[in-house]
N, C-alpha and C positions, 0 to 999 in steps of 0.2 A: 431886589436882591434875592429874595426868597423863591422869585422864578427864576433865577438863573442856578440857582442852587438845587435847585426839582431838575434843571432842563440835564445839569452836570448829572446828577442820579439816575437820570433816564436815558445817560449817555451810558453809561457804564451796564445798566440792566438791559439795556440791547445787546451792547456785545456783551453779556452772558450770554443772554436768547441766541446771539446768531451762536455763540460757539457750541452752544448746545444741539442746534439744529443740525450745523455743519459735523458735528462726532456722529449722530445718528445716520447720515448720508454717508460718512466716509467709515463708519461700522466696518463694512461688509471688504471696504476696498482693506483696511486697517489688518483685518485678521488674515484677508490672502496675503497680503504681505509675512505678517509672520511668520505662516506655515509655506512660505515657498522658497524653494530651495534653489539658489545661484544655479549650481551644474546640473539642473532637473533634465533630464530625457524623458522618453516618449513613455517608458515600462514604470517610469516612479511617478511622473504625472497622473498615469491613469489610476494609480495606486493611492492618491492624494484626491481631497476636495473639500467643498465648503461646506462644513458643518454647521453654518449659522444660517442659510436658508431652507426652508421647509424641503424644497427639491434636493438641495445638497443633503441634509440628514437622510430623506430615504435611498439617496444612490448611496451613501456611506454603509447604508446600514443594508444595502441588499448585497455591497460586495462584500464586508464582516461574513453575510448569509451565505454565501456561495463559497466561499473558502473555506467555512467550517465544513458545508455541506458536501463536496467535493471530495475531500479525503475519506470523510465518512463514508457516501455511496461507494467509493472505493474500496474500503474494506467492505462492506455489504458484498458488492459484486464480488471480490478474490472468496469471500466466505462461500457463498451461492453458488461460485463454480468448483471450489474445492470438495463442498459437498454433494454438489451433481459429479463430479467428477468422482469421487467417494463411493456414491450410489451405483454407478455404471461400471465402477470396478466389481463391486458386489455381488451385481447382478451379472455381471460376467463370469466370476467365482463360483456364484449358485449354479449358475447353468454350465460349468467347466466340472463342479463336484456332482452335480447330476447326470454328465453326462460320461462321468467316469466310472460312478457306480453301475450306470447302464451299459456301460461298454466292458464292465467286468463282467455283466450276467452276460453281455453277448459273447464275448471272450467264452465263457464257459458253453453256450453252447453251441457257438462255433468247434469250439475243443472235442463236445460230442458227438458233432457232425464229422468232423474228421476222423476220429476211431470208425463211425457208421462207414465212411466212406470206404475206410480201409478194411473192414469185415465184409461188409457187400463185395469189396472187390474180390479179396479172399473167396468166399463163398460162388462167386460168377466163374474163378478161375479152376474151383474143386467141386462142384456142386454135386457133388455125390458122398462128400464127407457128412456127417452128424455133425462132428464140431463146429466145423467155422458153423451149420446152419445154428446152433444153439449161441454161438457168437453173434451171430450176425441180428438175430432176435432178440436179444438182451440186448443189444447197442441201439436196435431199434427203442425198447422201454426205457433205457436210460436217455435216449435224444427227448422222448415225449416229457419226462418225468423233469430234465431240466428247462423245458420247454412252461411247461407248467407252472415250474418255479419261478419264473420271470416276473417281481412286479411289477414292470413297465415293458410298453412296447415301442420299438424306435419309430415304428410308424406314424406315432405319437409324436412325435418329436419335431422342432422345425425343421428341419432336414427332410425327416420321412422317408419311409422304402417305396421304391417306385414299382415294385409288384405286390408285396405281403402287407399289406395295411391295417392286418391285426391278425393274429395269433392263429386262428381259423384258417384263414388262409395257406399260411404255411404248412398247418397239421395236416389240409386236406391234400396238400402238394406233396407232402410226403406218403402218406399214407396211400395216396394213387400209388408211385411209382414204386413203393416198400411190395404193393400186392404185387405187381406185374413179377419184381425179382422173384416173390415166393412163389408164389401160386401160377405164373405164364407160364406155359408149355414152351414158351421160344423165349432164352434167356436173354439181356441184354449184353452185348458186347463190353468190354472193358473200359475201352474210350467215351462210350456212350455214360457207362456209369459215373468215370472220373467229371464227365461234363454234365452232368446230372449236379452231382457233390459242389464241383467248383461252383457251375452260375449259382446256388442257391449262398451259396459261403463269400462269393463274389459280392452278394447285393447286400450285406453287412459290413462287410469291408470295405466297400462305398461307402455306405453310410458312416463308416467312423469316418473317413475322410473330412468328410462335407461334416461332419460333428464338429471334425477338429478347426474349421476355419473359422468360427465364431469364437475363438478360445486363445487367439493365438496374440494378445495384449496380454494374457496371463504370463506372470512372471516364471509358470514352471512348466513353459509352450515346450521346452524342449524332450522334458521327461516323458509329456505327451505323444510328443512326436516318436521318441524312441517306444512306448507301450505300443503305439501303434505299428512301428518296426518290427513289434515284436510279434503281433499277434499275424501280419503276413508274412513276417519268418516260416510261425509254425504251419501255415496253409502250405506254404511251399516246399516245407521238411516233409507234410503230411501226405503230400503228392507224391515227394520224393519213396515215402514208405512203401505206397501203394504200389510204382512200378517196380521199385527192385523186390518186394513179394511176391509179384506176378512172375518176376525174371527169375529167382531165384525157384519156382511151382515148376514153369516149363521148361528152363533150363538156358530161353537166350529170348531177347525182345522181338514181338512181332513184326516189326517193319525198322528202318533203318530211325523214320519220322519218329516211331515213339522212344527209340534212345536217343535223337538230339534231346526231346521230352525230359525223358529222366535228366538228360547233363544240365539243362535248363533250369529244372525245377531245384536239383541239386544248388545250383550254382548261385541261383537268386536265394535260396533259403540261407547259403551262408552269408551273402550278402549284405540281405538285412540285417541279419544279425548281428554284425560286425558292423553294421550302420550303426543300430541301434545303441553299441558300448560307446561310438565317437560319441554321438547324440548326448550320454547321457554314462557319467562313471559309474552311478549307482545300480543300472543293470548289471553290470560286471561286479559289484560289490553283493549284492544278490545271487548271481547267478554263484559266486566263490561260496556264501553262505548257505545254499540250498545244495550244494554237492558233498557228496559224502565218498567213501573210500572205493566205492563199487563206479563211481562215474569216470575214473580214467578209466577202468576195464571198458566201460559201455561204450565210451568215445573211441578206445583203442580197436576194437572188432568194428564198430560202424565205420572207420577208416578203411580198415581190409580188406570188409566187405566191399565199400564203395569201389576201394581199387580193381577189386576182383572183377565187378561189372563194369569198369571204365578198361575194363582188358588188361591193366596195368599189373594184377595179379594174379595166382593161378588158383585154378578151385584146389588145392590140395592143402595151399594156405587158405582157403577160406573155411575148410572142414578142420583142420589145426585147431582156428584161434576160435572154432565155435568148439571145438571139444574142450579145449584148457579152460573157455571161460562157462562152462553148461551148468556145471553145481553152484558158481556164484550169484549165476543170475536166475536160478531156476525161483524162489521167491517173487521175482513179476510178474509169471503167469504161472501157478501152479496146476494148471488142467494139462499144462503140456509134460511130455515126459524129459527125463535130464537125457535122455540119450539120443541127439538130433543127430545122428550122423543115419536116421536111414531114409535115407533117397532122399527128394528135394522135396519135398514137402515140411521135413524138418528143417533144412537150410532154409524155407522161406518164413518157416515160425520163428524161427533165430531171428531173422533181419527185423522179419515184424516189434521181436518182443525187444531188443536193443532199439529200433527207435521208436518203441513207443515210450520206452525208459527216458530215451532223451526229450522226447515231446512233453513227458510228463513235469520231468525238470523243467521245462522253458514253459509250460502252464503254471508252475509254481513261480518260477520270474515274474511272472507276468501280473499275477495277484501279487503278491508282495511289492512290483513298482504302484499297483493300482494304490493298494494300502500308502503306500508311501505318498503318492499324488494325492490325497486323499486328506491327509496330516497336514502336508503343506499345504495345500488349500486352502484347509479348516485353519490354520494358524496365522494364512494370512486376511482371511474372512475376520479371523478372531482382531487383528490389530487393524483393519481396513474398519471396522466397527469401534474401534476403539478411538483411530482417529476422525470420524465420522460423528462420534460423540461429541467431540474436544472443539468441531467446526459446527456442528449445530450448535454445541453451547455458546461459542466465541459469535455467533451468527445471533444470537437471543440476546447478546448481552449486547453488541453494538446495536439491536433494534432498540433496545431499552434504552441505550444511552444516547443515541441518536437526537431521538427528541428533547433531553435534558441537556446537553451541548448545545441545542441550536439556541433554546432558552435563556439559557446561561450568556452566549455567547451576544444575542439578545439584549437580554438585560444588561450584559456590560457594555455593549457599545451602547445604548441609551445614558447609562449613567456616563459615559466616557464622553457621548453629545452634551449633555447636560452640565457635565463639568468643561465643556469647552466654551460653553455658552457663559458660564458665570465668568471662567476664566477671560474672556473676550471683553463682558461688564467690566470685571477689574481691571483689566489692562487700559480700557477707556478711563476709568476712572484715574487710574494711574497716570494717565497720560495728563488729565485735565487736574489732576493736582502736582505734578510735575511741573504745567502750564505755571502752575499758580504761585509755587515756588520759586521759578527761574525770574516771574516776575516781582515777587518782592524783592530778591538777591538781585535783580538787577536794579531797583529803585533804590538800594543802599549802596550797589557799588557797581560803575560802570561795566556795559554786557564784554567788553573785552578782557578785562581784568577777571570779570565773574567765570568767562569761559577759559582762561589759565586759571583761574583759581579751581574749577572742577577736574581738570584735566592734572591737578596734581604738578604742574609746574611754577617756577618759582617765580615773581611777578618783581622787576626791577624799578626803581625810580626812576620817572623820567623828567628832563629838563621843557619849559616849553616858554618860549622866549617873549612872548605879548600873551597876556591873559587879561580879563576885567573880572573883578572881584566885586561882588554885591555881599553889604551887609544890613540887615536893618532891624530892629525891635520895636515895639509899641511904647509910648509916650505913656508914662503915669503906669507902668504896670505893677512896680510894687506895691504902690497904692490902691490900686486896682484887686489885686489879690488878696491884699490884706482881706478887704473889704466882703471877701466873693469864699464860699466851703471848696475846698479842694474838689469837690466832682465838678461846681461851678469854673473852678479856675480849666480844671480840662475840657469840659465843654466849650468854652473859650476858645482855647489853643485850637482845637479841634474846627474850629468852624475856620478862624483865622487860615490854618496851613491848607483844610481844605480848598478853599478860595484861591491860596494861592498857589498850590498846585494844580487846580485847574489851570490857571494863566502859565503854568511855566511849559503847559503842552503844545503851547500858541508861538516859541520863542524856541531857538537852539541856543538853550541852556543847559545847564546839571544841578542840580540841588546837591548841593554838596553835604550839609547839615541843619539840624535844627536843635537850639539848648535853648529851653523856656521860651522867653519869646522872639529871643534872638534868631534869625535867618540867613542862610548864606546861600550865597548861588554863583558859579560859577559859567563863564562862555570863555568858548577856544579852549578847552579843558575836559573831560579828557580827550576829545574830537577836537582838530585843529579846523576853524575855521577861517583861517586868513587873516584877513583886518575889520569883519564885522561884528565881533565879541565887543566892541563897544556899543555899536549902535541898537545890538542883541539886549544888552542888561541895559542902557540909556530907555529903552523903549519899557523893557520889562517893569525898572522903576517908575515913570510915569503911568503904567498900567495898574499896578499893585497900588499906587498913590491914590489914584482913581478909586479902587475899587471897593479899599479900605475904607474910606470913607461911608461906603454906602453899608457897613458891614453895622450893627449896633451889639453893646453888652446885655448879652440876655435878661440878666436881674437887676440892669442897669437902664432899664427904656430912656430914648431920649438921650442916654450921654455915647457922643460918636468916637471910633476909634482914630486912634492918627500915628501914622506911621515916621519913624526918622530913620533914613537909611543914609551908606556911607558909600565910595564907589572909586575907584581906580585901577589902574592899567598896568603892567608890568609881569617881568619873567617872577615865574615860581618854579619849585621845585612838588611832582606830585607822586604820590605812593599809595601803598597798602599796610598797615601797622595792625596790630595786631593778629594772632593764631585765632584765639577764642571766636572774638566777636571783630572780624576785622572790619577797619573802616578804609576809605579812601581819602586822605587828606590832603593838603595843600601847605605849603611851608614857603616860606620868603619874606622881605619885606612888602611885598605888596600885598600880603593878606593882611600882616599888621599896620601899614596907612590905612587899610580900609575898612581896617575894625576900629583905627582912633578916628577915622574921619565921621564914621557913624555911632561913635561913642560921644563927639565933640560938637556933631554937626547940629544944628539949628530945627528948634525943635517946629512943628505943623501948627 
């Protein structure tokens, strides 16, 4: 008996062992289970994986890594290009402010060159006066003297002049062709000299061009553009001075070719100029601000005169409006006399000193747009630097935190592995005490009833028309007891129901209860099994009869146990009674025959 009570024990510590083996095997299928989702598609799959094996946690934790990392480099790169992009402005800026500063000195002594152009011209067309030669010799020291002043040369520059490549150059170029005008015995011709002036003034004005195409991302490319307007306005006003002094000397143009010249030269200098106000309102704001009461007069005779050589007027009005206006403007040249009406030599001083009044005005435009581009620049240098600041800093601080995020990010998805891991233990464990639950609730009360009982529905009595009813207790067990310490009496009981429920796994039966040593078992109950609930408890009883016998009272050696049981057939009625502690009962007369039959029956 005592091996068959080890062999029962080592039934039941196997299946632990197997269910233990079997949770560890079914671990891995267990946890996909939970985390996987019914309407899963292809983008949340990939998004999803197994954190309980070694390869699942590191794809888990490379895609955690690539997510954080991803937006991060992201901002890194918008940073990187905001600040090269920052930088490029800047350096577009410096070399727009430098190349404006250098186009002011050139502006100036292009400015100079034009006065020279128009005194040499002067001078070639009277060369027998002192004056224009005392003119014509001071315009030469003031070209050198702004020449001089230059601190840069565009030669220098990326752009560069394609003939003068430093300073030397030029001065020697001039100073040739300054001796030939003084000193040659055979003068140079008119046109000769105006093309002398222009190619030298031409290969500046180039070079602002080609200055200007590097510049033209800058936001104030248009102000540029109109300085630029401006400055071959005045080349082409300057041209315009020198023929109609030459016209107004001899009295009428050498050839027909050099008064298309004049209309030309005329014609492009207003031009530009009038380009130069769409270009940009603040030339026009400028040029209103640098005019003063004497510049309608100046504008009003360079009109009259111009008419006068375009044929349109007559020299009677050209000596008119040079006599009413001779005392106002005699303050721009005071070497000349107020009294120009004798012969044409004073009508061509007139023309000269009205537009040079005007050239002088539109050199004053010209600095003050420079001044202006110059401001704006520097103000947007100033805030191009400021947010330039704002993107290095934003650009330091996401390298700094770049690497603490990815850490961070890191150590939480670790601890978030780790608590998925214990969370996966518990849920095993949950499960296998769940296991362990549904099985004692099912040993007190059948698994149908037990699973309406969880389910929170209400569990009705039912009729069941043939049942057999086993009753039995132990012979002498009051006596027995008396005899035996209460841990004895349960040791007892304990060994007895063990035994017998082993036998009732053998049988389709139900163990309906147990009160002290009484027993009851029930077949066709709660499972209908037709007409063999007889022969089911007929068997059971000679089995337990059997078995009991072999069973002895612990502190009783030698004295054997003996069983009396009581047994019949019949409808019952079965239920669930009680909330608290429910039980599963049986009710009828047939329970009570087959408690007096084994109350009454004959004892072993």
């Amino acid at each position: 008996m005592a091996n068959k009570r080890i062999h029962a024990q080592n039934d039941h510590d196997v299946a632990s062992s197997a269910w233990s083996v079997r949770s560890r095997s079914e671990m891995d299928a267990a946890i996909k289970e939970v985390i996987r989702s019914r309407n899963e598609n292809r983008v949340l799959a990939m998004c999803k994986g197994n954190a309980i094996t070694n390869t699942g946690k590191r794809i888990q934790m490379a895609k955690m890594l690539i997510l954080t990392i991803i937006p991060t480099v992201a901002l890194i790169i918008i940073a990187s290009v905001d600040v090269k992009r920052l930088s490029t402005k800047q350096a577009i800026g410096r070399e727009v402010q430098d190349m404006i500063r250098l186009s002011t000195e050139v502006g100036m002594l292009i400015h100079q060159m034009q006065l020279e152009r128009g005194y040499t011209s002067l001078y070639i067309s009277d060369s027998t006066g002192t004056e224009t030669r005392i003119l014509v010799e001071q315009s030469y020291v003031n070209t050198n003297n702004k020449l001089d002043q230059m601190t840069y040369w565009p030669g220098e520059t990326k752009t560069g002049l394609r003939r003068f490549k430093t300073k030397k150059d030029l001065s020697k170029h001039l100073n040739r062709y300054r001796s030939d005008v003084l000193f040659s015995s055979a003068l140079p011709d008119l046109n000769s000299v105006l093309e002398f002036y222009n190619d030298v003034i031409k290969e500046f004005t180039t070079w602002m061009y080609a200055a200007i195409t590097f510049s033209q991302e800058g936001d104030d490319w248009r102000m540029i553009v109109a300085y630029q307007l401006l400055v071959i306005s005045k080349n082409d006003i300057g041209i315009e001075r020198t023929l109609g002094s030459v016209y107004f000397l001899v009295g009428h143009f050498q050839s027909h070719d050099e008064y298309l010249w004049y209309l030309r030269e005329k014609n492009m200098g207003k031009g530009n100029f009038e380009a130069s106000l769409l270009f940009s309102p603040v030339v026009k704001e400028l040029f209103v601000a640098n005019s003063d009461d004497n510049t309608h007069i100046i504008h009003t005779n360079i009109e009259n005169m111009r008419r006068e050589i375009s044929g349109i007027g007559s020299s009677s009005n050209g000596n008119s409006s040079s006599n009413s206006s001779s005392t106002t403007n005699s303050h721009y040249c005071n070497i000349y006399s107020n009294n120009v009406t004798s012969g044409s030599l004073g009508r061509s001083k007139w023309w000269f000193i009205n537009m040079t009044s005007h050239l002088n005005l539109l050199f004053a435009v010209q600095n003050d747009l420079a001044e202006v581009l110059l401001s704006s620049i520097h103000s947007d240098l100033e805030h191009d630097t400021k947010n330039m600041s704002v993107s290095i800093t934003l650009l330091c601080v996401i390298l700094i935190i770049c690497p603490l995020v990815v850490f961070y990010v890191k150590t939480m998805v670790s601890d978030i592995q780790r608590y998925a891991l214990s969370l996966a233990d518990q849920t095993i464990e949950l499960s296998k005490e769940r296991q362990r639950t549904e099985s004692l609730l099912y040993q007190m009360i059948p698994k149908a009833v037990a699973d309406q009982l969880k389910s929170n529905q209400e569990v009705e009595a039912e009729s069941f028309a043939e049942v057999t009813i086993f009753f039995s207790d132990i012979v002498g067990f009051t006596s027995i007891s008396s005899s035996c310490s209460p841990l004895e009496v349960v040791t007892l009981l304990n060994t007895l129901y063990v035994c017998f429920d082993t036998r009732l796994e053998l049988y389709d039966v139900y163990k309906v209860e147990t009160i002290g040593d009484a027993y009851m078992v029930a077949s066709g109950v709660p499972k209908k099994n037709g007409r063999k609930h007889a022969a089911e408890i007929g068997t059971l009883a000679l089995d337990l009869n059997h078995h009991v016998t072999h069973l002895e009272i612990p502190h009783m050696p030698g004295t054997p146990l003996r069983l009396r049981a009581g047994i019949h057939t019949g409808p019952v009625v079965a239920g669930v009674v009680g909330s608290k502690m429910p039980r599963y009962c049986l009710f009828g007369d047939t329970v009570n025959t087959a408690s007096r039959m084994e109350s009454t029956g004959q004892r072993e």
